[in-house]
TORKOL-4160 file (C-alpha; in steps of 0.2 Angstrom, whole numbers, padded with zeros to 4 digits, m for minus):
122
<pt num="1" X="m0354" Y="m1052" Z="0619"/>
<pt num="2" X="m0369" Y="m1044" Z="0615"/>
<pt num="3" X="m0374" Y="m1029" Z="0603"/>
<pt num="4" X="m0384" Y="m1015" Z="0603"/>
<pt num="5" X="m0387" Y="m1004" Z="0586"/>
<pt num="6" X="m0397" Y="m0988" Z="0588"/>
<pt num="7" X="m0402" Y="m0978" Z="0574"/>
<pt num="8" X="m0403" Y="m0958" Z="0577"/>
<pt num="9" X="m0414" Y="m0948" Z="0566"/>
<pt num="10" X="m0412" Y="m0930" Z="0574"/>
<pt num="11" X="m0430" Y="m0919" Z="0573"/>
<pt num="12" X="m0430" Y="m0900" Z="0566"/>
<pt num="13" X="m0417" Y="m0895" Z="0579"/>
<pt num="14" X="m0404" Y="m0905" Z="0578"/>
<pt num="15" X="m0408" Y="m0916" Z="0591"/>
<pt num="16" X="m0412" Y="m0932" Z="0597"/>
<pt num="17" X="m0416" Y="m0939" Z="0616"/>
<pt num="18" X="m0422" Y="m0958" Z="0618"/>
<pt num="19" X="m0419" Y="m0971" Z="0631"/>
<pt num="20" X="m0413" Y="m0988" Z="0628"/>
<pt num="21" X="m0415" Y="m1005" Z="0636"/>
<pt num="22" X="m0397" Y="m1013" Z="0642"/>
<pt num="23" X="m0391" Y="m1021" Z="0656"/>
<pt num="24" X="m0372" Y="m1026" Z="0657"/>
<pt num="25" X="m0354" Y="m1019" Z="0653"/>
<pt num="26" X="m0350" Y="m1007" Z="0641"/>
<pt num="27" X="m0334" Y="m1015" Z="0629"/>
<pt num="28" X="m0336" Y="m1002" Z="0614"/>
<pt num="29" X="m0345" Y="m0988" Z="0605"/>
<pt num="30" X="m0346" Y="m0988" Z="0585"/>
<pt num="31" X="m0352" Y="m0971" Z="0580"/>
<pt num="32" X="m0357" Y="m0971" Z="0561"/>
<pt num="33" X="m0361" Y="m0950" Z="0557"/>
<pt num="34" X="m0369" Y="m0953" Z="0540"/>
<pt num="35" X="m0377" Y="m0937" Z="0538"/>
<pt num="36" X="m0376" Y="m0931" Z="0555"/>
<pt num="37" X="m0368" Y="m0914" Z="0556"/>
<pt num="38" X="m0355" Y="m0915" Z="0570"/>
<pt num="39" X="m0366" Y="m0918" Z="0582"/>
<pt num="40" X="m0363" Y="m0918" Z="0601"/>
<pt num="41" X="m0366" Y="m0935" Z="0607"/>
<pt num="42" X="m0369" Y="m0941" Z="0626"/>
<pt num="43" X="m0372" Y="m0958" Z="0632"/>
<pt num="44" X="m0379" Y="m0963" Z="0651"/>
<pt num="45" X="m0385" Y="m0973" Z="0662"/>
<pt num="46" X="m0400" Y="m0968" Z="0667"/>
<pt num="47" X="m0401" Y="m0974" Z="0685"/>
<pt num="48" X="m0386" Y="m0967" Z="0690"/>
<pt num="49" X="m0382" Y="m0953" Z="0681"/>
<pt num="50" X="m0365" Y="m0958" Z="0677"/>
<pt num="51" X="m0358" Y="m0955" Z="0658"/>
<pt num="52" X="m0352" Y="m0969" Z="0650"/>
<pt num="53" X="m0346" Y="m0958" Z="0632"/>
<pt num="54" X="m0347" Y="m0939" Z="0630"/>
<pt num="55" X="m0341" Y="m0933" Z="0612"/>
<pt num="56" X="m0343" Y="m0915" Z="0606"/>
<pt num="57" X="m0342" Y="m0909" Z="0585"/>
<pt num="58" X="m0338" Y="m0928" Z="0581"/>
<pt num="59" X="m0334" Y="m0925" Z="0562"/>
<pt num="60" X="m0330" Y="m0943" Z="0557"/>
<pt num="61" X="m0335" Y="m0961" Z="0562"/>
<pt num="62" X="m0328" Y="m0966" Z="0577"/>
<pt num="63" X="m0325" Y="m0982" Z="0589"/>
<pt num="64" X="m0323" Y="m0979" Z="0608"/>
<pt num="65" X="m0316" Y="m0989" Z="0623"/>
<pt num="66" X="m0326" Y="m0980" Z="0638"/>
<pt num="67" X="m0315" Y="m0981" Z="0652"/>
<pt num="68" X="m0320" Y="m0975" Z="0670"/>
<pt num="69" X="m0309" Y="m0977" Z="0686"/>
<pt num="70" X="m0315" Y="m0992" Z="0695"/>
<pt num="71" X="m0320" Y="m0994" Z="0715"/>
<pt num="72" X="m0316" Y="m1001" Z="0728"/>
<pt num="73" X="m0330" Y="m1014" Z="0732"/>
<pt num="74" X="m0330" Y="m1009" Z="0752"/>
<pt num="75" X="m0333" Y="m0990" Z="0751"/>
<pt num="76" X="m0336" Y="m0988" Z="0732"/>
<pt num="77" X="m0320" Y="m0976" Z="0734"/>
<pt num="78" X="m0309" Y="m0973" Z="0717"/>
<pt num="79" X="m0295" Y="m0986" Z="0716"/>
<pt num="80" X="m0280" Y="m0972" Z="0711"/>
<pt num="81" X="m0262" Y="m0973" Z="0714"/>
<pt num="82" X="m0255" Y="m0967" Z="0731"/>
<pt num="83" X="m0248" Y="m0951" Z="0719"/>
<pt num="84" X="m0267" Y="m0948" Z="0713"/>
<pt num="85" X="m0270" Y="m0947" Z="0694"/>
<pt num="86" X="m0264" Y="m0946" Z="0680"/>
<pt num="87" X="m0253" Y="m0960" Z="0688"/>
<pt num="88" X="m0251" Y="m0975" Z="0676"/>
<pt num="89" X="m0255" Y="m0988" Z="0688"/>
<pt num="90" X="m0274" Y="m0981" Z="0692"/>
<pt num="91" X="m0286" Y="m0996" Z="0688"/>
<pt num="92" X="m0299" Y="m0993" Z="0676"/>
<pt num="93" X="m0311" Y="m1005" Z="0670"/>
<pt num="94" X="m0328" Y="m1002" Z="0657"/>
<pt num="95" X="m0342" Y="m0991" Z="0661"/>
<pt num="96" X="m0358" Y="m1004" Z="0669"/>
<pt num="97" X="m0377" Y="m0997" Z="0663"/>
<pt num="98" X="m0392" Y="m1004" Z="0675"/>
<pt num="99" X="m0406" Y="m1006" Z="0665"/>
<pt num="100" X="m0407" Y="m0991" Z="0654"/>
<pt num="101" X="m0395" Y="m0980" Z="0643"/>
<pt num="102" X="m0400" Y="m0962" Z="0637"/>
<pt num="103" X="m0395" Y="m0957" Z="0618"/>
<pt num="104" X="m0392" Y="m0938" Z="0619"/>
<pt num="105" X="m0388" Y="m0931" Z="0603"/>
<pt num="106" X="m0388" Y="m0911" Z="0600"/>
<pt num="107" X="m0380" Y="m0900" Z="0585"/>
<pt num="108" X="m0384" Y="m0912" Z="0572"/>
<pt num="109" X="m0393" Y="m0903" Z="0560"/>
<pt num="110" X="m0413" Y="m0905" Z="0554"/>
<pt num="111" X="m0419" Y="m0923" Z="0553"/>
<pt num="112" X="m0402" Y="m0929" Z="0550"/>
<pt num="113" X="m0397" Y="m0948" Z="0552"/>
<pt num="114" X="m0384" Y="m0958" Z="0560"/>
<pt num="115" X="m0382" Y="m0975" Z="0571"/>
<pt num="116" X="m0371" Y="m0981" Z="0586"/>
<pt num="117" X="m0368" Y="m0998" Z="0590"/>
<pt num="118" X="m0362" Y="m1004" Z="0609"/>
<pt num="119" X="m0353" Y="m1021" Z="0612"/>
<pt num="120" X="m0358" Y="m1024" Z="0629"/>
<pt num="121" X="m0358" Y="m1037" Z="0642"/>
<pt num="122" X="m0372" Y="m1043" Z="0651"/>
């Protein structure tokens, strides 16, 4: 398992919007706020576009499991229940990021400070 810690200083706005280098399979999010002032906070894969975390007004530290319905490896179709969701035995699996991971942070509050650390795979 590897980790990656990114610190977040947001500029007069309240924002803050860098890319990352990772490769692998997203495990978990640690989101420490320190002073941020609850900020929006979007992470994803830059390639593809796909979300891997989407939080908005976070007021407190916060570890997240990403989850994202996983495919089939033939048509890259949504493996879901023959009901459709929100059926219990859809099969999820964690979010994959292909080389680089945006940090989107908005709302913050002027040059404010934070970190997020992502277990990852890879």
């Amino acid at each position: 398992m590897n980790v990656k810690t990114i610190g977040i200083t947001t500029n007069a706005a309240g924002a803050f919007d860098q890319n990352f280098r990772l490769t692998g399979q997203v495990v978990a999010i640690a989101i420490d706020t320190g002073d941020l002032s609850t900020p929006d906070i979007t992470l994803s894969d830059l390639a593809t576009g796909t979300t891997v975390l989407a939080v908005t007004g976070l007021a407190a530290d916060a570890v997240y499991h990403p989850k994202r319905l996983a495919q089939l490896n033939t048509t890259g179709a949504d493996i879901v229940a023959a009901a459709g969701p929100p059926a219990v035995d859809n099969v999820y699996d964690s979010p994959v990021v292909l080389g680089t991971l945006r940090v989107l942070v908005a709302g913050a509050g002027d040059t404010k400070s934070g970190t997020i650390r992502i277990a990852y795979r890879g």
